[in-house]
Backbone as a ProteinNet text record, in pm:
[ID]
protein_1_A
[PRIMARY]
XXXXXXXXXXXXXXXXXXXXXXXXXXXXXXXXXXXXXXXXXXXXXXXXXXXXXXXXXXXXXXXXXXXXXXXXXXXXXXXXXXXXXXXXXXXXXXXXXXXXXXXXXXXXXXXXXXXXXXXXXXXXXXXXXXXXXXXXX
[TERTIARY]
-271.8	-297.4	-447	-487.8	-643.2	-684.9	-830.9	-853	-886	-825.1	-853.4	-798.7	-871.6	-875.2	-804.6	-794.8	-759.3	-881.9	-1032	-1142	-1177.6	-1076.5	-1043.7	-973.5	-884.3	-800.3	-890.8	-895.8	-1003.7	-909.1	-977.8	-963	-1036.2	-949.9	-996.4	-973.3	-1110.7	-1090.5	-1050.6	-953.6	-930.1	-985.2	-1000	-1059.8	-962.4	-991.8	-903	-992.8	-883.3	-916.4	-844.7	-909.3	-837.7	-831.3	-733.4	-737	-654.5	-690.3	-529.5	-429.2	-424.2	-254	-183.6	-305.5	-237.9	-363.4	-338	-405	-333.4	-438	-427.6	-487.7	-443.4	-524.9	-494.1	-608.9	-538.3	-576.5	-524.5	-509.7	-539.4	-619.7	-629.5	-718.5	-594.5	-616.1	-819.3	-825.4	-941.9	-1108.4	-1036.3	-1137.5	-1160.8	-1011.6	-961.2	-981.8	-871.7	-817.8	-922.6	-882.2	-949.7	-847.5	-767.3	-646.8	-614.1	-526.8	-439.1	-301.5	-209.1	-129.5	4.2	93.3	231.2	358.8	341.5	466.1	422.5	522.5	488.6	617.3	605.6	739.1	725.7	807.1	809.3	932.8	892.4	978.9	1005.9	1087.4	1140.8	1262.8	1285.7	1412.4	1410.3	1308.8	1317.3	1355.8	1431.8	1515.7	1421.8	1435.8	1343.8	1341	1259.7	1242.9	1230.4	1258.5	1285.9	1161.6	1143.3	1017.3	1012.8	925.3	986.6	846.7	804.8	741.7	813	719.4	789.5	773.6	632	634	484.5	446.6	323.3	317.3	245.1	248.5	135.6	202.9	50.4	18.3	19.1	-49.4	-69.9	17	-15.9	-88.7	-206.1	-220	-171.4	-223.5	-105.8	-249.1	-149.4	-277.4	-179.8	-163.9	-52.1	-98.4	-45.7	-68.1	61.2	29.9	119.2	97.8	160.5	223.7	269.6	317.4	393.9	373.6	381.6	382.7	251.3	291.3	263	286.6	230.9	261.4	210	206.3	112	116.9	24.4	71.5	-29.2	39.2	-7.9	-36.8	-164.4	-237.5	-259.1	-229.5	-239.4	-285.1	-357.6	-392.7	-360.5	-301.7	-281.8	-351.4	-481.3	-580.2	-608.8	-601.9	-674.6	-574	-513.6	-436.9	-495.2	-501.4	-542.2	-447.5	-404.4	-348.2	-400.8	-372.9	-427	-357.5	-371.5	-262.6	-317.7	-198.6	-208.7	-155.5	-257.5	-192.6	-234.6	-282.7	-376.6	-365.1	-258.3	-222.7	-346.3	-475.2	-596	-690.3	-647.1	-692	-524.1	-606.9	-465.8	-586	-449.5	-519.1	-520.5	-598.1	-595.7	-546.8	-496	-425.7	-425.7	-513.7	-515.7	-384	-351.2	-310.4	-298.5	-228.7	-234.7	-272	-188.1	-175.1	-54.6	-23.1	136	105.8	224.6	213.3	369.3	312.1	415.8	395.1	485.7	469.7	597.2	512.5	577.7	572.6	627.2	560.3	577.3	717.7	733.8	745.9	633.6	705.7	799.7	869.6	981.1	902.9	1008	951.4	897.1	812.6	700.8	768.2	622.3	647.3	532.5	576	490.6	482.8	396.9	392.1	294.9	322.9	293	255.6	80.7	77.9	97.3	131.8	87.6	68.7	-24.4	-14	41.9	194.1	225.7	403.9	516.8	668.1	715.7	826.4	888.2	907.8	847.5	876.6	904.2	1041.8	1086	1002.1	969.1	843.5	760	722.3	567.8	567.5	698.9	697.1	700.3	596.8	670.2	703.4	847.6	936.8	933.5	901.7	908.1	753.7	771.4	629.4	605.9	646.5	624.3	577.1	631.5	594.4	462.2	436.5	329.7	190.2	197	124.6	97.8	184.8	131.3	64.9	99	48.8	-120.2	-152.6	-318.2	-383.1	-348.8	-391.3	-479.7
1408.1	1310.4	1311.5	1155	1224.5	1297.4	1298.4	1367.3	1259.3	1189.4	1109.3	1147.9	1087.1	1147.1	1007.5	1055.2	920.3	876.3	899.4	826.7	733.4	745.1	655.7	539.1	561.9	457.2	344.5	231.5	135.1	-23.6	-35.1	-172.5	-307.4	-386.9	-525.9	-630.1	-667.8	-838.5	-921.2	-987.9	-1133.9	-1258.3	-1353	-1494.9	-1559.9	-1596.4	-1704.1	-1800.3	-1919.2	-2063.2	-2095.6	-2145.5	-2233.1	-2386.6	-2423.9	-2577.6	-2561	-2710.3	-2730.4	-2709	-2738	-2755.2	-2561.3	-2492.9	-2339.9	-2291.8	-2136.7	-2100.8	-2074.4	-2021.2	-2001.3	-1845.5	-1734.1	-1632	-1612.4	-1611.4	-1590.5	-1480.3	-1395.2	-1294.3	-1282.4	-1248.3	-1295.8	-1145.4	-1098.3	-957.6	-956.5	-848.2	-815	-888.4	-959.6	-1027.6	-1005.4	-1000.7	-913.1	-786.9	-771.9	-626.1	-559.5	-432.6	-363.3	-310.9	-403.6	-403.6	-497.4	-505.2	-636.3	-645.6	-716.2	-707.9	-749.3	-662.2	-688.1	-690.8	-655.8	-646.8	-652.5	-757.7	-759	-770.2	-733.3	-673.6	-642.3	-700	-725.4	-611.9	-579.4	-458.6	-599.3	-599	-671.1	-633.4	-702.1	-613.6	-459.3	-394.8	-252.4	-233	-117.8	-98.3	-57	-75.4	-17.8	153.5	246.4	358.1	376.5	333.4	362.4	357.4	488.4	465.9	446.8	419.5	369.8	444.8	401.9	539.7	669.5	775.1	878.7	943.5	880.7	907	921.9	948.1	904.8	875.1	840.9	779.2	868.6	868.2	932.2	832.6	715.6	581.2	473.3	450.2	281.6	283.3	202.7	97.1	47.4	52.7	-54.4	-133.3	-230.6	-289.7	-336.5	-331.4	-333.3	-416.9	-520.3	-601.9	-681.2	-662.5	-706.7	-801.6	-862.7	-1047.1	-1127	-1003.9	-1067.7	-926.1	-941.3	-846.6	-711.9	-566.7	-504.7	-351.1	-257.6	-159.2	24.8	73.4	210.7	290.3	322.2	336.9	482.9	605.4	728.7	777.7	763.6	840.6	971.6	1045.6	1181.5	1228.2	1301	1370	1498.1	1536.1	1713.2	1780.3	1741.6	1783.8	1740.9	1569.1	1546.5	1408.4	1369.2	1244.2	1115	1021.2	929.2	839.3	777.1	646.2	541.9	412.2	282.1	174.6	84.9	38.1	-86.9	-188.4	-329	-373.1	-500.5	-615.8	-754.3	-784.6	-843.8	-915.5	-1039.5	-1115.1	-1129.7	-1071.6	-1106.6	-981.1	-869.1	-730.9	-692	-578.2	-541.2	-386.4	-329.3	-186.4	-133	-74.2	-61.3	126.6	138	304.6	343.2	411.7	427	566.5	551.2	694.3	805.8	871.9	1049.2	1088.1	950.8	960.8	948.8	998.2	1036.6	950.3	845.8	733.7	701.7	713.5	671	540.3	546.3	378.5	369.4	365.8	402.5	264.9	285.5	167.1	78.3	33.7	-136	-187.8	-312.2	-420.3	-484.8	-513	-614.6	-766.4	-809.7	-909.3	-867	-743.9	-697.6	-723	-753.9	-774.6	-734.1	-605.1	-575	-615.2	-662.9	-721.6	-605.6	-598.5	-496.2	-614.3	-546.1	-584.8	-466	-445.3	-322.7	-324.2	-250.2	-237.9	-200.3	-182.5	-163.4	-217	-196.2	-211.9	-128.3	-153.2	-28.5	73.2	225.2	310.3	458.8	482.3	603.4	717.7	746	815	878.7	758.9	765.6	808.6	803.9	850.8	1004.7	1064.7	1198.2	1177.7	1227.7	1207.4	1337.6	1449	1567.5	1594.5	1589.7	1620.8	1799.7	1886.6	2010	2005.4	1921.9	1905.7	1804.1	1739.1	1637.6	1734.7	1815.9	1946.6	2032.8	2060	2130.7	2020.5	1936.1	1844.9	1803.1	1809.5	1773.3	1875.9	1978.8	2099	2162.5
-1311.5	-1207.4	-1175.1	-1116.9	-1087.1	-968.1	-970.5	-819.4	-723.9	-684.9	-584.8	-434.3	-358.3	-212	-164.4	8.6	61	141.8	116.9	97.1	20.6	-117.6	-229.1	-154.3	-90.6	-42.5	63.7	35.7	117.7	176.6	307.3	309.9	222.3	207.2	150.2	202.3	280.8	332.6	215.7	226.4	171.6	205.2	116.2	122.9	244.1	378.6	486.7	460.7	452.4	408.9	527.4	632.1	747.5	764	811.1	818.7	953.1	997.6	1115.6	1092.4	964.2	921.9	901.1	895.9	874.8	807.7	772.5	704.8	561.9	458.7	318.4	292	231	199.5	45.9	-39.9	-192.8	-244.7	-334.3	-349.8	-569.1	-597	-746.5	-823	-929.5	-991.3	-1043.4	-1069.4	-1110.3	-1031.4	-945.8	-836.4	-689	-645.4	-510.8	-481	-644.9	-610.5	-810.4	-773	-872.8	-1007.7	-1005.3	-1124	-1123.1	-1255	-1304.1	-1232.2	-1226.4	-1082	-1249.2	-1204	-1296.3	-1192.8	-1055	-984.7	-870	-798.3	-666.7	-598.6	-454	-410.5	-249.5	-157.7	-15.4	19.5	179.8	244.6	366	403.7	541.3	618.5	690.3	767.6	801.6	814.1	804.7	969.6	997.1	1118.8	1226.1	1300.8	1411.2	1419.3	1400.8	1371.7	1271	1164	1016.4	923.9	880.1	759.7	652.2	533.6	424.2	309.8	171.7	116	126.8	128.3	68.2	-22.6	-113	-252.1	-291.6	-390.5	-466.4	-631	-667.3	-804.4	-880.2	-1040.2	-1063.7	-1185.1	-1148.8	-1235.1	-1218.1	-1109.1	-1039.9	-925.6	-932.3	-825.8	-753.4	-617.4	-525.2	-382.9	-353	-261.6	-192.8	-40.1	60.3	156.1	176.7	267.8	375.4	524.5	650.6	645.7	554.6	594.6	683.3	767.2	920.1	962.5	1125.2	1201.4	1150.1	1211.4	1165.7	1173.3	1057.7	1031.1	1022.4	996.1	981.1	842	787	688.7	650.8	634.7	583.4	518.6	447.3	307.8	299	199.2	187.2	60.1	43.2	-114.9	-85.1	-10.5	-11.7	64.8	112.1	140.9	275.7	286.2	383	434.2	538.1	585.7	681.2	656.4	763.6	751.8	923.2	893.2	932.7	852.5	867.8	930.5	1008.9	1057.9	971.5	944.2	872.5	982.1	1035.8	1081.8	1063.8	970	936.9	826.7	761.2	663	559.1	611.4	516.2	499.5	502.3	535.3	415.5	337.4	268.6	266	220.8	170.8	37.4	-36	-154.3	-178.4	-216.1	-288.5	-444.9	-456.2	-616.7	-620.9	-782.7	-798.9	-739.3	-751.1	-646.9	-523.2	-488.7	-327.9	-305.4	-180.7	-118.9	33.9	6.4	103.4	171.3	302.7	398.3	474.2	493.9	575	734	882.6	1001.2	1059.1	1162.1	1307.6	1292	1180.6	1198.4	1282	1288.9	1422.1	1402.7	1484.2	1477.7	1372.2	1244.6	1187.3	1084.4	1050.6	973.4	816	762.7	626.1	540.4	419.5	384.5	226.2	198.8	81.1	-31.1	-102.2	-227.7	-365.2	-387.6	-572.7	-603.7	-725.7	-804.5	-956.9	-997.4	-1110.2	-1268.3	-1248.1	-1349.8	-1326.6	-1446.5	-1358.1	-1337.7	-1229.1	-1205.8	-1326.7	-1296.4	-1399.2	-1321.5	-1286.7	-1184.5	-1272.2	-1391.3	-1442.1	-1367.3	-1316.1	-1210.6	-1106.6	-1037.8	-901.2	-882.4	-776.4	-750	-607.3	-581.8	-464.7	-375.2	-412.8	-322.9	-330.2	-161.9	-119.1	-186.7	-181.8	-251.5	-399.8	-475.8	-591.6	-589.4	-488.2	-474.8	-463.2	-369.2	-356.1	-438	-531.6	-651.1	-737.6	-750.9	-828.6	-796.2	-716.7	-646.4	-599.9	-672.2	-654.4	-763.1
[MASK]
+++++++++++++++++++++++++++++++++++++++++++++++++++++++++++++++++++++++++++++++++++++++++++++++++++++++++++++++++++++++++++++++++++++++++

């Protein structure tokens, strides 16, 4: 896995295109974001209390963005934790590799929208934080 921190992990303003009629935010691989985008994938309905993550990857990319409402979301490399809150349909967050990410504080409504870089591959995931820890070590 690499050595990445969650100093690695950054916000990204998006392009807002406003009109009367609404706004527009577009979102476009290798221009936005710092990967090619193969999967994308929304959390909604999540219960009030209920967290979601849990995991870290040791190959995909991900760039997380609150589409509606909003959320908290917990970066970790083993080492060092910060959380970020998304509320912001044009603000996403970017997470490289070998980070261990949680996600708290849904608002009522919240919608979190996910690119990522590669397809689902249960491979990639490591699910126990103990083994996540040896792993970034």
């Amino acid at each position: 896995m690499n050595n990445t921190t969650v100093y690695d992990c950054c916000i990204i303003k998006l392009t807002k295109i406003h009109d009367r009629a609404g706004n527009i935010t577009v979102v476009e691989e290798n221009v936005d974001l710092p990967f090619p985008v193969k999967r994308v994938y929304y959390l909604y309905d999540v219960p009030s209390g209920a967290d979601r993550g849990g995991h870290a990857h040791k190959e995909l990319h991900h760039f997380m963005v609150a589409a509606s409402g909003a959320f908290d979301v917990i970066v970790d490399d083993g080492r060092n934790k910060k959380i970020v809150e998304l509320n912001r349909p044009d603000y996403g967050l970017y997470i490289p590799p070998g980070i261990w990410v949680e996600l708290i504080n849904f608002s009522a409504g919240a919608i979190s929208l996910n690119l990522v870089s590669d397809y689902f591959s249960e491979e990639d995931y490591i699910r126990e934080y103990d083994e996540f820890l040896k792993s970034s070590m």
